[in-house]
C-alpha positions in Angstrom: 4.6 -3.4 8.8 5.5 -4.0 12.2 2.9 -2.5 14.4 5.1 -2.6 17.6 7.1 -0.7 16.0 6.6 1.3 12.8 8.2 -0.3 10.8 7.9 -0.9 7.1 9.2 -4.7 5.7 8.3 -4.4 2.4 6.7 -2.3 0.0 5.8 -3.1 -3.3 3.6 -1.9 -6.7 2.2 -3.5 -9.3 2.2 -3.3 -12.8 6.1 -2.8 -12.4 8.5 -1.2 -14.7 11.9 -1.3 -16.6 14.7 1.2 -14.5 16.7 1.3 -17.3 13.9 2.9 -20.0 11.2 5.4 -17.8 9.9 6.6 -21.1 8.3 3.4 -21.8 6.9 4.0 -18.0 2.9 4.7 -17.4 2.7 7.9 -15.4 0.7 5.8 -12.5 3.5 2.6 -12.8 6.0 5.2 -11.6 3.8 6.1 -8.7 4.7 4.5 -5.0 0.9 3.5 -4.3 1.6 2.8 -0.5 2.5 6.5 -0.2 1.0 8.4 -3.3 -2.3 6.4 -4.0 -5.4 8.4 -3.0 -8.6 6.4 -2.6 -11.7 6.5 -0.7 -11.3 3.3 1.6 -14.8 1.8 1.7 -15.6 -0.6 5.0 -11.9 -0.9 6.0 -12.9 2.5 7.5 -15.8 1.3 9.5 -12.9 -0.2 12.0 -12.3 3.0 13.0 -16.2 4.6 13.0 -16.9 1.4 15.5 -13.0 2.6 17.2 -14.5 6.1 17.9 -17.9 4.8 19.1 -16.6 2.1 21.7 -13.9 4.5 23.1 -16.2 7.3 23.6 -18.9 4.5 25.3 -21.3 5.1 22.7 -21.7 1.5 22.5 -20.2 -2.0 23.9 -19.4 -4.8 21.4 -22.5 -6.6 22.3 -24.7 -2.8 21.6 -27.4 -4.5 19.6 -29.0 -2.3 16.2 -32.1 -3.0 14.7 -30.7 -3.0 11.0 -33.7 -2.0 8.4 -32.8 -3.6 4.5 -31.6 0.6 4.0 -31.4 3.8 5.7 -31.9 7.4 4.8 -29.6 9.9 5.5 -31.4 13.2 4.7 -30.9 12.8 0.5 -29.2 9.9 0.7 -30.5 6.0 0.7 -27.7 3.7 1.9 -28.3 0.0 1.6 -26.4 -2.8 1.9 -23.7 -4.7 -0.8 -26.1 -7.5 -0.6 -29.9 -8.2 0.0 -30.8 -9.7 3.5 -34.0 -8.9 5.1 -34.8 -6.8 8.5 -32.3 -7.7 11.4 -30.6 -7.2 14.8 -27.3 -7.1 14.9 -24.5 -6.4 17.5 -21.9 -3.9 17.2 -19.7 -7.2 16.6 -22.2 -8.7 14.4 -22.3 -5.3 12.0 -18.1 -5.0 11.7 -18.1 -9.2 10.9 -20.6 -8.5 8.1 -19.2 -5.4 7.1 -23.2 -4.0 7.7 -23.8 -0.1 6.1 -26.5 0.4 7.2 -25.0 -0.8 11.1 -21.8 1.2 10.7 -24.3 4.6 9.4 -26.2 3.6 12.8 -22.9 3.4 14.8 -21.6 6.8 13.5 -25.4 8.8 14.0 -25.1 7.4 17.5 -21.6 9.0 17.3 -22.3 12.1 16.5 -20.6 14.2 13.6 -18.6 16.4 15.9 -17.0 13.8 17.9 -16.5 11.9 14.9 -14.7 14.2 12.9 -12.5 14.7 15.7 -11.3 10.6 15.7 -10.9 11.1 11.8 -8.2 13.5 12.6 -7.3 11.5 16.0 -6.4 8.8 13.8 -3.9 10.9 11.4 -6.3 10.8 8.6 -6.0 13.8 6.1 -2.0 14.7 7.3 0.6 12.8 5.9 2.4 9.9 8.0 5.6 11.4 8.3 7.2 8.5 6.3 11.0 9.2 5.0 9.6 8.6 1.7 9.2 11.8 -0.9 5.7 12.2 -2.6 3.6 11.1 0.0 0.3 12.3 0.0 -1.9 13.7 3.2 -5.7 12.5 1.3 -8.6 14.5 1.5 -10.9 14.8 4.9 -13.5 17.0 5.0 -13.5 19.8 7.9 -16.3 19.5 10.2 -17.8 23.2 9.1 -17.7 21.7 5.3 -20.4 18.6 6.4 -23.6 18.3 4.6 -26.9 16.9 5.4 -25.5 13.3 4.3 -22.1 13.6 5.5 -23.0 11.4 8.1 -24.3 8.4 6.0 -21.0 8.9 3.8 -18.1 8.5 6.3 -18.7 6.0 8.7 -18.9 3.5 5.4 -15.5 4.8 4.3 -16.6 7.1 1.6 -16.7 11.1 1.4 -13.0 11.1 2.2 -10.1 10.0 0.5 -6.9 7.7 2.3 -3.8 6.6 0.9 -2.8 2.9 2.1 0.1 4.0 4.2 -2.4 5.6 6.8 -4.6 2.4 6.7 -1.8 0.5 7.6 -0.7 3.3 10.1 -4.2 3.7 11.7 -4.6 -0.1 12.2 -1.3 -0.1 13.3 -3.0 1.4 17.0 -5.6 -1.0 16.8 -3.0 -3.7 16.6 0.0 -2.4 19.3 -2.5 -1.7 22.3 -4.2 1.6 21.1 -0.7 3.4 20.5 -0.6 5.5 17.2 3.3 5.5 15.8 5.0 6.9 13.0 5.6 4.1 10.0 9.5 4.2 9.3 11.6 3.1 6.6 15.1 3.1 7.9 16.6 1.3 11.1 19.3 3.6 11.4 21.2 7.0 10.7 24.6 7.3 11.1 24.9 4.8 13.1 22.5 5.7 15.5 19.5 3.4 15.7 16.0 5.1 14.9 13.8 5.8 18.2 10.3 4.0 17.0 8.8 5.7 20.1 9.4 9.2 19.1 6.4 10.8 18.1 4.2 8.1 19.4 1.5 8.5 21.3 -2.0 6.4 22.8 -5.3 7.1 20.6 -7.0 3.9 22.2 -7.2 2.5 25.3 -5.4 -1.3 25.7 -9.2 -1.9 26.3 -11.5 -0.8 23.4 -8.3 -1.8 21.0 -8.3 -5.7 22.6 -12.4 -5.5 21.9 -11.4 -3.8 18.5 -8.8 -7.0 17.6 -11.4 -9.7 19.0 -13.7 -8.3 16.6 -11.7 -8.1 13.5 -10.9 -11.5 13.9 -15.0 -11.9 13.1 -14.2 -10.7 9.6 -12.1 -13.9 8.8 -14.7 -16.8 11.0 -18.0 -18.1 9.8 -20.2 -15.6 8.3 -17.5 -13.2 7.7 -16.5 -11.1 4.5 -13.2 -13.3 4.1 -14.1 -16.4 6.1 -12.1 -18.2 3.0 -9.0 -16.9 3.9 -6.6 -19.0 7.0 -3.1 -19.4 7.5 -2.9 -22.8 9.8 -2.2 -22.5 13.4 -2.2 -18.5 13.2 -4.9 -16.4 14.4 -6.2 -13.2 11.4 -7.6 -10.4 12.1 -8.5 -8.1 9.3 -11.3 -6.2 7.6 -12.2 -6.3 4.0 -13.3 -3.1 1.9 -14.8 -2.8 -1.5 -15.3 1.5 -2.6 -17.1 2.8 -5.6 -15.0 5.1 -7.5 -15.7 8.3 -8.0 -16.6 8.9 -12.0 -18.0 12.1 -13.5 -19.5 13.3 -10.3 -21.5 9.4 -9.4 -20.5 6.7 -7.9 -19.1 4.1 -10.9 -21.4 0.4 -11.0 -18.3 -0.9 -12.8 -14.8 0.4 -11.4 -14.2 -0.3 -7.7 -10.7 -0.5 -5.3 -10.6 -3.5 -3.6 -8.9 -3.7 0.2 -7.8 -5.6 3.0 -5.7 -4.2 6.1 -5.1 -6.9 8.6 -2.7 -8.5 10.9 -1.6 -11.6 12.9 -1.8 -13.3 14.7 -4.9 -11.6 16.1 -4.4 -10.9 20.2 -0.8 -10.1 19.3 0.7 -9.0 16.2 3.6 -9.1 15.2 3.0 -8.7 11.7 0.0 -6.2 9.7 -0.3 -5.6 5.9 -2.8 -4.0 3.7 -3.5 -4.8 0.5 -5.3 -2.3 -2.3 -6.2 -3.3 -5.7 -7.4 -0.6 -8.1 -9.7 -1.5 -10.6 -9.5 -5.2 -10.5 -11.5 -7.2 -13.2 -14.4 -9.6 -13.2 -14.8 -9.8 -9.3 -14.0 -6.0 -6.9 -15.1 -7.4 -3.5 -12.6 -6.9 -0.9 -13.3 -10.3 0.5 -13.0 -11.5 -3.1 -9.7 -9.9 -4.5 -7.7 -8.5 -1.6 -7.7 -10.6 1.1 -6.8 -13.7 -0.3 -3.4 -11.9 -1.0 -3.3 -11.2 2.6 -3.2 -14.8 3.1 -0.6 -15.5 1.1 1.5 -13.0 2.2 0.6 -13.9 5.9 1.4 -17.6 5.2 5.0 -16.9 3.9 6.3 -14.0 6.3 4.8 -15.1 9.5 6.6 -18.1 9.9 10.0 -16.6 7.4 10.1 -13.7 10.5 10.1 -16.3 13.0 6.7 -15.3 14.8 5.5 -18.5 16.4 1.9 -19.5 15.9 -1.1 -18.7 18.0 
């Protein structure tokens, strides 16, 4: 996608099909997963808890946690992907890490009824308004339907379902300034050229989203989830996700959906992609699986669009 503008480069789904013989076609190979793919997005959504948080002036990115090895939620115990002993962490600190136990923090501090209010903000649970048939709107829960641990489930990225379409859409304000657009697909009708700013409207400030980009770049430096991953002489930004899926009522130990939505380069994109892999074998870490794809697609269009390092 573009961010400054909406627009949609490329799509694409893998495993892929033959046109000419559907009836050899797996129901879910026929799908369009950018627009039809439901998932529950793990910590690519904790961009957006930390979003809600800084605009409201809940917190600053230097806000510093105390970050116990788990926290409880009313029935729910919500520890981290990996072991690491009592800390103190910034706001920065707990997005760069991809910290669950700082993002549950982030969103108690929050508030559920604010919160839910930035879920919607953010277009999440109504479809895109993408020219593309079949797209799905996700599941978000209504504030009146929260539980006890509603609170310990969201701000992770998990209680609510996405589709990769309004990742790329909500980080899309994160990356043009704080101004929310609708993703297109066409450049014109008729001969008349599509207006990218109808429809479009500010969800951040230029401020909290510059804080918001300065922090993602974290993600990819030292200490980050996907510190592997560099495309020379560009600045990333990005955040990594790794979700449990749902199975028989529990969260699975064995199937996951691996993410990255990021962009470049990082204090002005011109370029954003996100990257979902469903069920991927012997490694499902975001930082692992997805972003590395990033990279590789970030190393080949930045510089085939023309967009000058920085």
């Amino acid at each position: 996608m573009n961010p400054n503008t909406g627009e949609i480069l490329a799509m694409a789904n893998w495993p892929t099909f033959d046109p000419n013989d559907l009836s050899q076609a797996a129901p879910e190979e026929l799908e369009n997963r950018a627009t039809g793919f439901t998932y529950e997005p793990g910590s690519t959504f904790k961009a957006f808890t930390v979003a809600a948080a800084l605009e409201d002036h809940v917190v600053t990115p230097s806000t510093s946690f105390y970050l116990p090895t788990e926290i409880q939620v009313y029935d729910r115990t919500i520890g981290e992907a990996h072991e690491r002993p009592p800390i103190d962490a910034t706001v920065a600190q707990i997005l760069a890490m991809s910290s669950n136990v700082g993002a549950v923090r982030i969103g108690l501090a929050e508030g559920a009824d604010r919160f839910s209010q930035w879920i919607n903000r953010f277009g999440f649970g109504s479809p895109t308004g993408l020219d593309y048939p079949g797209e799905e709107r996700g599941i978000v829960p209504e504030r009146n339907e929260y539980s006890g641990s509603t609170m310990g489930n969201l701000p992770i990225g998990q209680g609510l379902a996405v589709t990769p379409m309004q990742m790329a859409t909500g980080y899309s304000a994160i990356a043009d300034g704080g101004i929310l657009r609708h993703p297109t697909l066409l450049e014109s009708v008729g001969g008349q050229t599509v207006d990218h700013d109808a429809g479009a409207h500010r969800v951040l400030s230029a401020r909290t989203s510059a804080q918001l980009r300065g922090m993602l770049e974290g993600v990819l430096e030292p200490g980050g989830t996907a510190s592997s991953v560099s495309v020379p002489g560009y600045v990333l930004a990005g955040k990594t996700g790794t979700a449990q899926k749902v199975e028989n009522g529990t969260y699975s130990d064995t199937r996951y959906v691996a993410s990255f939505v990021g962009f470049a380069p990082a204090q002005r994109p011109k370029l954003l992609v996100a990257v979902v892999v469903d069920e991927p074998l012997y490694v499902h870490t975001g930082g692992a699986v997805a972003a590395p794809v990033f990279g590789e697609i970030a190393e080949f269009a930045l510089p085939y669009l023309g967009i000058r390092p920085r």
